[in-house]
DSSP file (Angstrom, degrees, kcal/mol; ACC not computed):
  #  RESIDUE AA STRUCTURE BP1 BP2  ACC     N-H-->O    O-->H-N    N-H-->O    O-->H-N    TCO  KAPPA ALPHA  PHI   PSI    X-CA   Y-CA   Z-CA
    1    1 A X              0   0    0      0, 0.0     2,-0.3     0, 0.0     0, 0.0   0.000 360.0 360.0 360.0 136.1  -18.2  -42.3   -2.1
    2    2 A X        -     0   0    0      1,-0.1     2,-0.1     0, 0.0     0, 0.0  -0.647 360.0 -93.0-102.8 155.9  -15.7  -44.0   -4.8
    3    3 A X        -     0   0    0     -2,-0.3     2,-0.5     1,-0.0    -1,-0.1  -0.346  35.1-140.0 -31.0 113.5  -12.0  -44.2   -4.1
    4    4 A X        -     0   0    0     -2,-0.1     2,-0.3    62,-0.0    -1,-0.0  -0.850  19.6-179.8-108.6 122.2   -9.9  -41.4   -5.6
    5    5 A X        -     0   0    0     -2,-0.5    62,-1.6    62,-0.3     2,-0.3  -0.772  15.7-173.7-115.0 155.2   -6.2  -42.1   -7.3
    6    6 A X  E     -A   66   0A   0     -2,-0.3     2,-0.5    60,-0.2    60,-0.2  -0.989  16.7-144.3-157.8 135.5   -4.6  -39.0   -8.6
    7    7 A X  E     -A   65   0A   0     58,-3.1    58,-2.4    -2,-0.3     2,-0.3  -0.889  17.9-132.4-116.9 137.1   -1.4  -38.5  -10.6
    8    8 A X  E     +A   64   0A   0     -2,-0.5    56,-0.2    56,-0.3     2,-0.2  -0.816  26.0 168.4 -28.3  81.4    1.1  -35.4  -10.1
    9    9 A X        -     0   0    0     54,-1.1     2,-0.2    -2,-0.3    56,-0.0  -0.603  24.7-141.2-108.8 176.2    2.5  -33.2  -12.9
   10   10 A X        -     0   0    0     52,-0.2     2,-0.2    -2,-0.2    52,-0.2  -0.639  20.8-169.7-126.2 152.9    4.3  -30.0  -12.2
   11   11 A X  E     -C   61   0B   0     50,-1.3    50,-2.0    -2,-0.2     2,-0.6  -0.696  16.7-150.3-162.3 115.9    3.8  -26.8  -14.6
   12   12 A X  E     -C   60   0B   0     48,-0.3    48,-0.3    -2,-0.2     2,-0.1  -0.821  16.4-178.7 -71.9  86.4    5.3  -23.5  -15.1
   13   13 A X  E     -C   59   0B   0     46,-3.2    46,-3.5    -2,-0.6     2,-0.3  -0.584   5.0-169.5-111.1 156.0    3.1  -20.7  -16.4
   14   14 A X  E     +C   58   0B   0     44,-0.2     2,-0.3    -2,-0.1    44,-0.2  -0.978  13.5 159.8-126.5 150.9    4.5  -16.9  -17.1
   15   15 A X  E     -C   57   0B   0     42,-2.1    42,-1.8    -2,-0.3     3,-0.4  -0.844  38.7-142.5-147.6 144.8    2.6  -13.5  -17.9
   16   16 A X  S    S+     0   0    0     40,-0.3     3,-0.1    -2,-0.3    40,-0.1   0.357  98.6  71.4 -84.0  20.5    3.9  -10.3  -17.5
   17   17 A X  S    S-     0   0    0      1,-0.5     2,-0.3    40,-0.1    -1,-0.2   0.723 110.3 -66.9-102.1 -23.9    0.4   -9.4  -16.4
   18   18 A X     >  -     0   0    0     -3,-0.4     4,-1.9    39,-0.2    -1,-0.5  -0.920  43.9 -77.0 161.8 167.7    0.4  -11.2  -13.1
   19   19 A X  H  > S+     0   0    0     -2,-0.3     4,-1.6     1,-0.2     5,-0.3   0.948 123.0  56.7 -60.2 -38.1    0.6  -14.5  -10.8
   20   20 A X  H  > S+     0   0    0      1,-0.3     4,-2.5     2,-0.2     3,-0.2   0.795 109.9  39.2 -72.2 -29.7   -3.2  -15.0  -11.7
   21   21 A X  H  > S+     0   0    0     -3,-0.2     4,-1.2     2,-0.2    -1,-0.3   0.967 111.9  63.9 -81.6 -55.3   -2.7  -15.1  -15.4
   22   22 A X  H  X S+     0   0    0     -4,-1.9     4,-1.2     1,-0.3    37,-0.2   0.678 107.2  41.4 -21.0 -53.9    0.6  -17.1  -14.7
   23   23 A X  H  X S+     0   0    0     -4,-1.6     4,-2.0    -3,-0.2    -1,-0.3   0.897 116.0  50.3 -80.1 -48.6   -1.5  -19.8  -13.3
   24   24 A X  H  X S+     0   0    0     -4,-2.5     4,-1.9    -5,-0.3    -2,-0.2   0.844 104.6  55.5 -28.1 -69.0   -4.1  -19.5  -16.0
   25   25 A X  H  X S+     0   0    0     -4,-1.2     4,-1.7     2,-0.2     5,-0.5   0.794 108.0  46.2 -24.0 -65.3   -1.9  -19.6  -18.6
   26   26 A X  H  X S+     0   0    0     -4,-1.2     4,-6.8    -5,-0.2     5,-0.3   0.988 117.9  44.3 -51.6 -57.3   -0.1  -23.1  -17.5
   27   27 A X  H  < S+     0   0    0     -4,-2.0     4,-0.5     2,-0.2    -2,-0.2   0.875 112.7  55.6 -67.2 -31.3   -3.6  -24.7  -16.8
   28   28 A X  H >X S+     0   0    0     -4,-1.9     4,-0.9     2,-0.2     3,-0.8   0.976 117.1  36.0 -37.7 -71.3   -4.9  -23.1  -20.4
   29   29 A X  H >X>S+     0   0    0     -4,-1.7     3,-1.6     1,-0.3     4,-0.6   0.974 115.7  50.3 -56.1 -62.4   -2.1  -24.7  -22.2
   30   30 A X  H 3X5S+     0   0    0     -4,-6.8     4,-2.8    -5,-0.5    -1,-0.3   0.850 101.6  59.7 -73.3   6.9   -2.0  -27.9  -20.4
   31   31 A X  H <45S+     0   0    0     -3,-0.8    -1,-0.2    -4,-0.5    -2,-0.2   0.754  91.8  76.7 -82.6 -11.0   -6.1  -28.7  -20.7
   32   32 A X  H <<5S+     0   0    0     -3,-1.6    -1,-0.2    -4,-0.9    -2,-0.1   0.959 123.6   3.9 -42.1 -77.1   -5.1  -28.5  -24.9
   33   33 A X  H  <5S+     0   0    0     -4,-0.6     2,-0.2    -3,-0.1    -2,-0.2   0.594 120.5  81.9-105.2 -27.5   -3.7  -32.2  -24.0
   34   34 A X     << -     0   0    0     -4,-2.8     2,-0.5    -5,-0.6     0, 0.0  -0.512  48.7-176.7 -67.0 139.2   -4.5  -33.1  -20.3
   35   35 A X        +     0   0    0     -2,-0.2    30,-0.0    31,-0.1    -2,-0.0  -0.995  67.3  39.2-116.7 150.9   -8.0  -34.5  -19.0
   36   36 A X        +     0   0    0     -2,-0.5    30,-1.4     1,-0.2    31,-0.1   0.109  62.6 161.5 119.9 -32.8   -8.7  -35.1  -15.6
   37   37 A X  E     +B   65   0A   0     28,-0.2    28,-0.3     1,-0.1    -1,-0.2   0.076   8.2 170.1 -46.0 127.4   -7.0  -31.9  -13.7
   38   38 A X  E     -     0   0A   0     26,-2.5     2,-0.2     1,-0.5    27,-0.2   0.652  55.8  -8.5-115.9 -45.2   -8.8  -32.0  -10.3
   39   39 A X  E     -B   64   0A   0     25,-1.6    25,-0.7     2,-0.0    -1,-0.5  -0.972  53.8-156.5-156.5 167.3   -6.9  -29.4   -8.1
   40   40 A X        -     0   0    0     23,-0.3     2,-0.4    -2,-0.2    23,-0.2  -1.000   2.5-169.9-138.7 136.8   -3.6  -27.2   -8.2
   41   41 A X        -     0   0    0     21,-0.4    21,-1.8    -2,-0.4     2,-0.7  -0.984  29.1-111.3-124.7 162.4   -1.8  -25.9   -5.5
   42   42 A X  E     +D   61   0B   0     -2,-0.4    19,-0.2    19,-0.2     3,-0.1  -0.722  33.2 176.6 -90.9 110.8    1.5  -23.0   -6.1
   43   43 A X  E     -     0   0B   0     17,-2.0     2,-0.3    -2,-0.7    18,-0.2   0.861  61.7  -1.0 -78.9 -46.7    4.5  -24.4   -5.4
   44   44 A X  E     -D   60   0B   0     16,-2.1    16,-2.0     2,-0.0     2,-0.4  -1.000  62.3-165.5-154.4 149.7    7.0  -21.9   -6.1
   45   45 A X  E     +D   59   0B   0     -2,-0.3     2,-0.4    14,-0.2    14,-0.2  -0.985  21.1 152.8-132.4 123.7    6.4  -17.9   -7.7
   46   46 A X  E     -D   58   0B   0     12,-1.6    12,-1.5    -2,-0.4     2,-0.5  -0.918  26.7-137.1-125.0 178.9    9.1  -15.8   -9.0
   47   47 A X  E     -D   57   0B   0     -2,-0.4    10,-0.2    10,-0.2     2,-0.1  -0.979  12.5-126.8-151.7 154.0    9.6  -13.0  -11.5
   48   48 A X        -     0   0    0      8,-2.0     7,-0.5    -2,-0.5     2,-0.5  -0.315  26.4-142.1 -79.4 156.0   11.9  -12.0  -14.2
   49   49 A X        +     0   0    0      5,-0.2     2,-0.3     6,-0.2     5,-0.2  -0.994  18.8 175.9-154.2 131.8   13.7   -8.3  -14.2
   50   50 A X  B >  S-E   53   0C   0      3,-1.9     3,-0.6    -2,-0.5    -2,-0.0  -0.946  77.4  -8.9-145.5 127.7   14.3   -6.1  -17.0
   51   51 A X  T 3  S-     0   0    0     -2,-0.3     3,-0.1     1,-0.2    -2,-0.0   0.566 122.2 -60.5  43.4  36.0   15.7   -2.9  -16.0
   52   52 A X  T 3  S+     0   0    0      1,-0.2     2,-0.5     0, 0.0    -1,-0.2   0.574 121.3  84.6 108.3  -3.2   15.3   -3.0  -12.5
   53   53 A X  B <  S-E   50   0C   0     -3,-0.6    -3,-1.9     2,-0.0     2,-0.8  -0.946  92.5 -81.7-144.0 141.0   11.3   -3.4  -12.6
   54   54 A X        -     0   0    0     -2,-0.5    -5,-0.2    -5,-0.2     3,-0.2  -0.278  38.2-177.1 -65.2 107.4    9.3   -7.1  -13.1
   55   55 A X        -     0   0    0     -2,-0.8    -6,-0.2    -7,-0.5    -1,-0.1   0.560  68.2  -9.7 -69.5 -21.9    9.2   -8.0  -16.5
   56   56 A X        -     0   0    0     -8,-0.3    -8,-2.0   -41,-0.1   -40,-0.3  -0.681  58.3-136.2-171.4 153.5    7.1  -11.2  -16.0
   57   57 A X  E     -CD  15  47B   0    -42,-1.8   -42,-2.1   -10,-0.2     2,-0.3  -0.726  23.1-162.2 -93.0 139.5    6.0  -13.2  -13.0
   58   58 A X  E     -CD  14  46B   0    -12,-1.5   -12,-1.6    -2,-0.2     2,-0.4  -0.880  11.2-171.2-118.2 136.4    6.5  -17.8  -13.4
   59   59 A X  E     -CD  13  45B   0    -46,-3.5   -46,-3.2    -2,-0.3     2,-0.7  -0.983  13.7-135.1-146.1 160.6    4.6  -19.9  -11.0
   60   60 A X  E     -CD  12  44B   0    -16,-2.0   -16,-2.1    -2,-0.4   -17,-2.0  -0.958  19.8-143.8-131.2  94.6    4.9  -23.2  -10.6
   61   61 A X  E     -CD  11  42B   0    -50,-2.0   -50,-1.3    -2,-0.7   -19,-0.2  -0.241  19.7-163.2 -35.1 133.1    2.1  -25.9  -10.2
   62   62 A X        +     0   0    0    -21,-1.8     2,-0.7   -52,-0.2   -21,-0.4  -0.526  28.0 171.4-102.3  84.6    1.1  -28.8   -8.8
   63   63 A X        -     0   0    0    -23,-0.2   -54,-1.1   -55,-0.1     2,-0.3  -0.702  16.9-149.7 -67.2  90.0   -1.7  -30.4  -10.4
   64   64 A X  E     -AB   8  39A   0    -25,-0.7   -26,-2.5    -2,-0.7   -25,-1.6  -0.724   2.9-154.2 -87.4 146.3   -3.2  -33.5  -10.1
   65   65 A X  E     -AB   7  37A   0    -58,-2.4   -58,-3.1    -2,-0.3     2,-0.2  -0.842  18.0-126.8-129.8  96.4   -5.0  -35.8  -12.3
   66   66 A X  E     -A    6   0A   0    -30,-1.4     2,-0.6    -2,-0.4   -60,-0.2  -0.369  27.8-128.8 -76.9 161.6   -7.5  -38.2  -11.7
   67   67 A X              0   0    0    -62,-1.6   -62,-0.3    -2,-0.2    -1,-0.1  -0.753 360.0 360.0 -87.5 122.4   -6.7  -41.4  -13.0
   68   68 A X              0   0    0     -2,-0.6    -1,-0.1     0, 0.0    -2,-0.0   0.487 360.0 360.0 -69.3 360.0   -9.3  -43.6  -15.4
């Protein structure tokens, strides 16, 4: 079993469809530019309100990234 070193980013994803598309969304976007992404855990969830009723839900990543 080899050694694993793994770097930290943070990421914010939104959808007004739900946390699971929230999460998607972030991890969609950042594999355009990332390589490596190994695991996420949810750090923090909120939601946006427009007129009283949730207009879209943000959650907030922690991703890590092995290292070459």
């Amino acid at each position: 079993m080899s050694d694993h070193v793994y770097k930290h980013i943070e990421l914010t994803g939104s959808s007004p469809n739900g946390v699971e598309d929230a999460v998607n969304n972030a991890l969609e976007k950042a594999r355009e530019t990332l390589h490596g992404m190994r695991w996420f855990e949810v750090i923090d969830m909120r939601g946006h309100l427009e007129d009283g009723r949730v207009g879209h839900w943000q959650v907030t990543l922690k991703v890590g990234l092995s290292l070459d």
